[in-house]
N, C-alpha and C positions, 0 to 999 in steps of 0.2 A: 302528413303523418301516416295516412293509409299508405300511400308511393312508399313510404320509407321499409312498414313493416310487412308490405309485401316481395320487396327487393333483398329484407333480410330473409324470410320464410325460402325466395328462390336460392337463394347462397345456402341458410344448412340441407336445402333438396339436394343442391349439389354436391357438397361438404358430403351429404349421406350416401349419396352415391360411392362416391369416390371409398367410402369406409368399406360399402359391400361387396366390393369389383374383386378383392382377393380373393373374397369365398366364394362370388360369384363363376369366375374363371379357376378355383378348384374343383367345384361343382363340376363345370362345365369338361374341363379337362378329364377327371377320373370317375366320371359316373353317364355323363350327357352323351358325349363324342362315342366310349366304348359304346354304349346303347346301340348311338344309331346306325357304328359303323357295320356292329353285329346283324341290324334286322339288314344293309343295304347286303351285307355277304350272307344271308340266309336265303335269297333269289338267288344266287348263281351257285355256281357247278367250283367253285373257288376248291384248290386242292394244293398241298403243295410241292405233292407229282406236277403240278398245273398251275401256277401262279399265273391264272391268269382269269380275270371277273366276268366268265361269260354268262348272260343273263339266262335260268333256268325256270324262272315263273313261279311256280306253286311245287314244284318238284320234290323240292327238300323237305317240304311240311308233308306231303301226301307219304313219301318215302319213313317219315318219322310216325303220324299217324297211325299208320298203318302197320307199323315194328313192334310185334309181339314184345321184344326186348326191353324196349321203352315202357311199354305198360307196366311189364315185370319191374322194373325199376322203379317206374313212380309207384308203385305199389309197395314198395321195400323202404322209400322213402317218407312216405306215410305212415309206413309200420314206426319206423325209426322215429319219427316227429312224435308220435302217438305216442308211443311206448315212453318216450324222455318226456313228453310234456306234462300227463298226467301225473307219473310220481313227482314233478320239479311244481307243480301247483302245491301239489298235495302234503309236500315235504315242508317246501317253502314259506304254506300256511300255519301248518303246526309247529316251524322253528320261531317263525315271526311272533306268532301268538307268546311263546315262551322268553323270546327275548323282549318281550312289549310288558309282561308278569311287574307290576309296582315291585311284589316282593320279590323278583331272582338280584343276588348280590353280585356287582364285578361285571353290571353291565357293559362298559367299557370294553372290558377286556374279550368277554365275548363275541358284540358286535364286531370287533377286530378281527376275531380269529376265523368268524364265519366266514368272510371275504374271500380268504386265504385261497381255496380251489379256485376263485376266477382268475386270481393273479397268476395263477400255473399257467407258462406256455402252452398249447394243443399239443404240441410237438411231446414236450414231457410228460404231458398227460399221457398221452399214448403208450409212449413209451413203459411208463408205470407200467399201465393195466397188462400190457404185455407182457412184462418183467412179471407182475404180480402173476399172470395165467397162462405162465410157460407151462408145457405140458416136462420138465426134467426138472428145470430151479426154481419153479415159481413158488412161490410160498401160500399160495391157495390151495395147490395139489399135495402142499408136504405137511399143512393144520389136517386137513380133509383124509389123509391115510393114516395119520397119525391117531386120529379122532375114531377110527375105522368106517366112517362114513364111505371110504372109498379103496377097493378093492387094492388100486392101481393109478398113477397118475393120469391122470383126461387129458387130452391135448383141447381147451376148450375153446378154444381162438382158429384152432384149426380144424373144428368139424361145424357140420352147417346148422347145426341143430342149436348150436349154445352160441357160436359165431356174433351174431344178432343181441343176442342179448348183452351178453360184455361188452357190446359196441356202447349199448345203452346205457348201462349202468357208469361206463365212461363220462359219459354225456350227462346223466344227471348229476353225479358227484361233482362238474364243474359244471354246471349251469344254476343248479338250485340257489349259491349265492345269490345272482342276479335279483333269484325273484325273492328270494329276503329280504335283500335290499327294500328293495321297491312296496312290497307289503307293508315289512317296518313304518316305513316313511307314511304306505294310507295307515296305517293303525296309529301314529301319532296324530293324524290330523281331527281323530273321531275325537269329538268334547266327553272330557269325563260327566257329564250332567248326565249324558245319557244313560251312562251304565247306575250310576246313584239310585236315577229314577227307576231302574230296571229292577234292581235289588229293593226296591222301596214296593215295585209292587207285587212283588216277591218270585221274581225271574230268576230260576238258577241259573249258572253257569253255559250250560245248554243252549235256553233258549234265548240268554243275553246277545248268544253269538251267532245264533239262527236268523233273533229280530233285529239284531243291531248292527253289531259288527260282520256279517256277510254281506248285508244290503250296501251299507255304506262304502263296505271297501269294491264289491261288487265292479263300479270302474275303474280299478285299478288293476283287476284281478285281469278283466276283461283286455285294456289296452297290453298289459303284461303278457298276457298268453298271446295275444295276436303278433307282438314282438319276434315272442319264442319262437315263433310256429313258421313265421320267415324265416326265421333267422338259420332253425334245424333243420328244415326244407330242403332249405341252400345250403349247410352246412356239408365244407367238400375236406376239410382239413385233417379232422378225427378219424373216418373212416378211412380215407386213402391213408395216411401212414401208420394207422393201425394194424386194416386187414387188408389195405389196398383192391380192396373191392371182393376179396372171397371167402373164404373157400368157395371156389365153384360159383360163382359171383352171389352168393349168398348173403350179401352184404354192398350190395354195386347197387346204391344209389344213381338216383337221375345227374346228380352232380359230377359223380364217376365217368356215370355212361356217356354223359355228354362231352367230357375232357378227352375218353377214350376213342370217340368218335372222330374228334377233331384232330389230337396231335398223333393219336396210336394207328391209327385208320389212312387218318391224313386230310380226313374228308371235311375241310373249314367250313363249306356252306351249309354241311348236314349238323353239324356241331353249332354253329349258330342259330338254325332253326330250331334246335330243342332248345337252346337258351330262350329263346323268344318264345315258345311255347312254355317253359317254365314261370316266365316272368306272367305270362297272362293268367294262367292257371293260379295266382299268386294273387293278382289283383282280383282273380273270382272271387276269392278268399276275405279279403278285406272287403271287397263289396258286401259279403255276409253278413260279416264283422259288424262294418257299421249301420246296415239294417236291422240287426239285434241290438244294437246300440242305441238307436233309436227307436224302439220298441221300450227299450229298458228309460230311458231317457221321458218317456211319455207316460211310462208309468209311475214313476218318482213325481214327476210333475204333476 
């Protein structure tokens, strides 16, 4: 009997196997391979004036390093991550909280309609805000003179001062769904008992949300932002067909820089080593993450 149920246990190992191998080798294919073919062409001098893999050592990282350019970039992309993350928390909490209200009527229909900017292509998002912050047809510049707020039309996409910001306000307007989503989902997990008791010992509104529902949802809020915060980092899509990196690269993210390096330059192994230096800079990041995570996790407990 044991021979029997050990003989079946070895068949569904295998049976399981066989289920995973397609995700396995998707994996493998469009995430594993690019990786590692990236860090093997971030050692050499790869160009493709020069197709040809000759090993260069540490070159490419010292080269990147060392490029005032890069810093300015990842500094722009950090501005950019910051500047979306916080109001897409911030937004995301107080829409959640509102669609979570016992009394708002037409929940349904709400929840539905919130979605709606995620499901917008990048590409048309873009486009929008463009359209929307044309400095002749846009119709931000034609409320705004009309209003006499504004002298004159702005070209606001095309100077470096406001450039950044419309990049942003892009970016939250279709990312904030996300984290509604995802709030929504912890704010139904919290048990109504809690808030009962809260009112019972006479907790306004305030400090129900301070003592309760913050704490509670607190790892949700935590994994969600640490999501975003990849996700806008690397985020190469909005920017490039937005402002495609300027005015004056006033908006040339690391993501840019490094595309610009590689196909615009030509230069493939200096282009993979900012990848790979992206990527570790990345993992600093979640090491944080889950050091705070378990801090937070130990104080619950």
């Amino acid at each position: 009997m044991k021979e029997l149920n050990k003989k079946r246990k070895n068949r569904m190992a295998v049976q399981g196997m066989f289920l995973y191998l397609p995700a396995i080798l998707i994996i493998f294919g469009i995430v594993i391979y690019p990786m590692m073919y990236a860090l093997v062409m971030s050692f050499t001098n790869y160009s493709v004036r020069k197709p040809v893999m000759d090993f260069a050592g540490m070159a490419n990282y010292v080269k990147v390093l060392t490029d005032k350019s890069f810093w300015e970039a990842a500094g722009r992309s950090l501005l950019f991550t910051l500047g979306s993350l916080i109001p897409q928390v911030t937004i995301g909490m107080a829409m959640a909280l509102l669609l979570n209200h016992p009394r708002l009527r037409f929940k349904s229909l709400f929840r539905g309609l919130i979605i709606t900017p995620w499901l917008v292509p990048t590409v048309a998002v873009a486009m929008i805000f463009r359209w929307m912050f044309h400095d002749l047809y846009g119709i931000v510049n034609y409320m705004m003179v009309g209003l006499h707020l504004l002298e004159q039309p702005k070209a606001w996409i095309a100077s470096e001062s406001t450039a950044m910001l419309i990049l942003i306000l892009a970016n939250v307007w279709r990312g904030t769904p996300m984290l509604v989503t995802m709030f929504l989902a912890g704010l139904q997990g919290i048990p109504g008992d809690l808030y009962e008791a809260g009112r019972l010992d006479g907790a306004n509104a305030w400090k129900r949300f301070a003592h309760i529902t913050l704490p509670l949802l607190m790892p949700v809020v935590m994994v969600s932002g640490m999501l975003r915060f990849i996700w806008t980092f690397n985020f190469y899509d909005l920017p490039w067909v937005m402002t495609g990196g300027g005015p004056a690269e006033s908006t040339q993210t690391t993501p840019i820089y490094a595309y610009r390096r590689a196909f615009s330059s030509y230069r493939m192994g200096e282009g993979s080593a900012i990848t790979i230096v992206l990527f570790v800079i990345l993992i600093l990041f979640a090491v944080i993450y889950f050091k705070l995570k378990s801090k937070q996790d130990s104080i619950y407990d």
